[in-house]
C-alpha positions in Angstrom: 158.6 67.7 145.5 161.2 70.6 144.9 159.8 73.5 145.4 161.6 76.0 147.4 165.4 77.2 147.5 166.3 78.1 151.6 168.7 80.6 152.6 170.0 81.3 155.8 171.7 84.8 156.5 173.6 86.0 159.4 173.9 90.1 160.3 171.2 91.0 158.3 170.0 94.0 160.9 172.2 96.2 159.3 175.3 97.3 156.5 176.0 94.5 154.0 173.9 92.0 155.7 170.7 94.5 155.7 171.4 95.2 151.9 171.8 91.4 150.6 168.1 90.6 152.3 166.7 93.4 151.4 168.1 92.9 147.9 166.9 88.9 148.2 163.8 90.0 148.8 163.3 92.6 146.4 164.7 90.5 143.7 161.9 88.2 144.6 159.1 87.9 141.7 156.7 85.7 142.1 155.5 86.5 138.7 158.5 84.8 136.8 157.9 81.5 135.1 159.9 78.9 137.0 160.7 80.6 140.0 160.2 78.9 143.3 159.4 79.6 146.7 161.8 81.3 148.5 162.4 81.1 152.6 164.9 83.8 154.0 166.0 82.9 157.5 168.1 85.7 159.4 169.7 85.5 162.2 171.0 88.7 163.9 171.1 90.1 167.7 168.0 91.9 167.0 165.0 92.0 164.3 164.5 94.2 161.7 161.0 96.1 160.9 161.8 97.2 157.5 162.8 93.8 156.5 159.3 92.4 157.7 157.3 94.9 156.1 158.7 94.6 152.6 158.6 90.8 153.2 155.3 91.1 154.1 154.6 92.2 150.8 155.4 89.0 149.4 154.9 86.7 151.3 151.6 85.7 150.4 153.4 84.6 146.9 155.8 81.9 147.7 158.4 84.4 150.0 158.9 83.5 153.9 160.9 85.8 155.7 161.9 84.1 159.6 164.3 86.8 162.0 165.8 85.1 164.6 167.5 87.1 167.4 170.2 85.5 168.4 173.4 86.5 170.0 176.1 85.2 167.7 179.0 85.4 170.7 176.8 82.1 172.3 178.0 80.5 168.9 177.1 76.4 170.5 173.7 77.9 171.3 173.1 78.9 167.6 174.6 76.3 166.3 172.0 73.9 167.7 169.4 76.0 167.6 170.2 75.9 163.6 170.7 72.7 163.6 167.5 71.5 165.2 165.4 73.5 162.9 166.9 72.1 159.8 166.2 68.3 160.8 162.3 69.9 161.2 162.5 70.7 158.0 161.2 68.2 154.6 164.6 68.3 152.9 162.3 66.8 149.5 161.3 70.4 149.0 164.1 72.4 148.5 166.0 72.7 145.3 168.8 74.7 146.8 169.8 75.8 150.3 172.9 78.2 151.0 174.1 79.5 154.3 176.1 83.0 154.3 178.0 83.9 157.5 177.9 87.5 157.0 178.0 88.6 160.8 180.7 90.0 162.8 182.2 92.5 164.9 185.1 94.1 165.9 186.8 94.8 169.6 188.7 98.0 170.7 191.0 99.4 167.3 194.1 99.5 169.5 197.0 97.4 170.1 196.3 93.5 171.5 198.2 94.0 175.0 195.5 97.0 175.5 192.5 94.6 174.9 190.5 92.9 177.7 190.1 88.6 177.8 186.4 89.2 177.5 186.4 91.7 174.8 189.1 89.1 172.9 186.8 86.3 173.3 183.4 88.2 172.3 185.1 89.0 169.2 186.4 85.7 168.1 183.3 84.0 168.8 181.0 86.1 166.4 184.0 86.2 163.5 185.1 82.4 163.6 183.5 80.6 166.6 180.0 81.2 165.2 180.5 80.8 161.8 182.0 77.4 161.9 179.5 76.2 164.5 176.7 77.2 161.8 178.7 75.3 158.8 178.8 72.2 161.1 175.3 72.6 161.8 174.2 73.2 158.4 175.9 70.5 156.7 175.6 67.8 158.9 171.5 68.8 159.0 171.2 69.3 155.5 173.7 66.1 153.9 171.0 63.9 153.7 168.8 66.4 151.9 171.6 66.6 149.0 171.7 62.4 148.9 168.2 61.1 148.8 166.5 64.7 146.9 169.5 66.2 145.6 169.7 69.5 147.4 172.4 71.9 145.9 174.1 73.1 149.1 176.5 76.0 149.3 178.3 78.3 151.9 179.3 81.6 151.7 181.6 83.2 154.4 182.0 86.6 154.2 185.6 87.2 155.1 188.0 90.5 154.7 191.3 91.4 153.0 192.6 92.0 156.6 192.0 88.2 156.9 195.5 88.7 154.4 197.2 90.9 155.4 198.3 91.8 158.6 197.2 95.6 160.2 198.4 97.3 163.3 195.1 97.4 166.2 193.5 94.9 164.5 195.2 91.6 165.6 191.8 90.2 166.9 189.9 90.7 163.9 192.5 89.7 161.3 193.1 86.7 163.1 189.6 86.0 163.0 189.1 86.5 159.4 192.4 84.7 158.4 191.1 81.6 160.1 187.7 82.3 158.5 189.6 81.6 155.1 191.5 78.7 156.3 188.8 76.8 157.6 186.9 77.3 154.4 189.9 75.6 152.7 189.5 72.7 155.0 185.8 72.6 154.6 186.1 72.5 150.9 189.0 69.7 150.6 186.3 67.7 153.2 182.5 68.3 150.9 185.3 67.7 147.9 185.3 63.6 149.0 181.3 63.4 149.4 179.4 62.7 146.5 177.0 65.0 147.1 179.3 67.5 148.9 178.4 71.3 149.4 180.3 74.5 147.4 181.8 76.6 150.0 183.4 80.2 149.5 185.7 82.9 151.5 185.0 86.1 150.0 186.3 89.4 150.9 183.0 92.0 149.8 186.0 94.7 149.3 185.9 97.9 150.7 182.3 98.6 152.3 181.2 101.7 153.7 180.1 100.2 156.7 179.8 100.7 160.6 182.9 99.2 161.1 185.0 101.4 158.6 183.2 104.4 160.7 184.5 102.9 163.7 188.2 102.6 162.0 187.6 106.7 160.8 187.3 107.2 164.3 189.6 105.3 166.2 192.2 107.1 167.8 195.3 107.5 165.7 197.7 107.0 168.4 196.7 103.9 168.7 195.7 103.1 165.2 198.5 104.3 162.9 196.3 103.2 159.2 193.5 105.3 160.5 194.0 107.9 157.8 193.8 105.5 155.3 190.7 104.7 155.8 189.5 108.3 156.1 191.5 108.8 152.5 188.9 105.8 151.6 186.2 107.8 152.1 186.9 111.2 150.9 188.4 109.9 147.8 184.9 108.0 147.0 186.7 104.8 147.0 184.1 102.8 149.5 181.2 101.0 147.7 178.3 101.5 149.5 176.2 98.2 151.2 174.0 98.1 148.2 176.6 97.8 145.4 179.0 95.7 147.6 175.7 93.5 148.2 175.0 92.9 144.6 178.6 92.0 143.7 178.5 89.2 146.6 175.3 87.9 145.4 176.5 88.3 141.9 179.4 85.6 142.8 177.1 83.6 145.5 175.0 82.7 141.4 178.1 82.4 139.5 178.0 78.7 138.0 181.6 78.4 138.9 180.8 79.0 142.3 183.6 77.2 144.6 185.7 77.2 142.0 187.7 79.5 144.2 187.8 78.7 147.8 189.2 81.9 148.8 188.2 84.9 146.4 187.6 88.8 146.4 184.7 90.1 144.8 188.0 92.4 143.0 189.3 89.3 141.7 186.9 89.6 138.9 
C-alpha cells in the first residue's frame, strides 16, 4: 500500500543542505488531507541536534527523520551502505522516493600545482565520487520499486555555475562539478530507455551565502585573483541566503516538468 514518499539528502549539517531539511520538515503537516508519511534520511559527516528536535515534533504524525554520519570521501562505503538499506526497505509503500546529492567541499583556493594528491582526491571524492556512487546505489535498489508498485523516482544533484565556467584556484572543484553535470546527462539518456526510468536534475542553487563563499572571501588574493568578486557579492546584497536558495531548489525539485532540463539553474527561470 502507498503510503509514504522517501527522501534521501546529503550535507544536510549545515548551509543549503541544513535549510532544505529543515524546510522539508517544517513544510511537513500532517494535518493536510492527502498527505502521506514522510521519511527524511540524511547523510552528513556528523548529526544535527536542531534537526532531531524539530523532527521530533512530528514524528509521531507520519514524519521519520534518520541522520546518518557518514564520511562522504569513503564514497564505496556509502554507497553500499545506501544501497543495502534500500533493498530492506518494502518498496509497495512509497509513492515517491528522490535522492539529492547536496554535499561537497572544496580543497585549498589556490592554483592546482600548489595542491597536495591527498587534498585532490578528498575533494573529488565528496563532489563526484560520492554522488555517483549514491545514484548507482539508489537506482539499481530502488528500480524494481518503480516496476512492480510504481515508485516515482527522481535525482537531484546539486551542481555549481563553476561546473561552467572555468575560475582560476578552483580547478579541483570546477572539475568536479562539471563532471557532476555530465554524468547527469548520461544518467538521464540511460533512465530515458527504462520504462519506468527515474527524472534526474543538475542544478546550480545560484549564488548562496554559504561556508564555502566565506572561504572564497577569505582566500588569499594572490593566489586567488576572483576573490574580490566574491566579496563585491556580498556587500552588494547579491548572495541569497540558505533559506531562499533552499526554497527555489525545492521549488524546481516539485516542478511537474521536472527533468525536463537535465542541466538547469534555479536563474533559468
Amino acid at each position: 500500500m502507498h503510503t509514504m514518499d522517501l527522501i534521501v539528502l546529503t550535507g544536510a549539517t549545515r548551509g543549503l543542505g541544513l535549510a532544505m531539511a529543515g524546510q522539508l520538515i517544517s513544510q511537513y503537516d500532517p494535518g493536510h488531507p492527502g498527505q502521506r508519511h514522510l521519511h527524511l534520511l540524511c547523510i552528513s559527516r556528523g548529526v544535527n541536534d536542531s534537526l532531531a528536535d524539530q523532527a521530533q515534533q512530528v514524528r509521531k504524525t507520519g514524519f521519520t527523520l534518520m541522520q546518518w554520519p557518514l564520511d562522504l570521501s569513503r564514497s564505496a562505503e556509502a554507497g553500499n551502505a545506501l544501497g543495502r538499506w534500500l533493498r530492506e526497505q518494502d518498496g509497495e509503500n512509497y509513492v515517491s522516493a528522490t535522492l539529492i546529492n547536496n554535499a561537497g567541499v572544496i580543497p585549498g583556493i589556490a592554483p592546482l600545482a600548489t595542491l597536495t594528491p591527498e587534498e585532490i582526491s578528498q575533494a573529488l571524492r565528496v563532489n563526484l565520487e560520492a554522488p555517483m556512487a549514491l545514484s548507482a546505489a539508489f537506482l539499481g535498489a530502488t528500480e524494481r520499486w518503480a516496476e512492480e508498485h510504481g515508485t516515482r523516482r527522481k535525482i537531484l544533484n546539486i551542481s555549481s555555475g563553476l561546473g561552467r565556467r572555468p575560475m582560476a584556484s578552483q580547478a579541483v572543484y570546477c572539475a568536479a562539478k562539471a563532471g557532476m553535470d555530465h554524468y547527469t546527462r548520461c544518467l538521464a539518456l540511460e533512465e530515458a530507455r527504462k520504462p519506468h526510468g527515474a527524472k534526474v536534475c543538475a542544478l546550480a542553487p545560484g549564488v548562496v551565502d554559504t561556508d564555502m563563499q566565506a572561504q572564497m572571501r577569505g582566500a588569499d588574493a594572490g593566489a586567488f585573483p576572483d576573490r574580490e568578486r566574491f566579496n563585491l557579492l556580498q556587500s552588494t546584497g547579491l548572495l541569497d541566503s540558505p533559506a531562499v536558495a533552499a526554497r527555489k531548489v525545492l521549488a524546481w525539485l516539485d516542478r511537474p516538468d521536472f527533468g525536463q532540463d537535465v542541466v538547469a539553474d534555479v536563474r533559468d527561470d
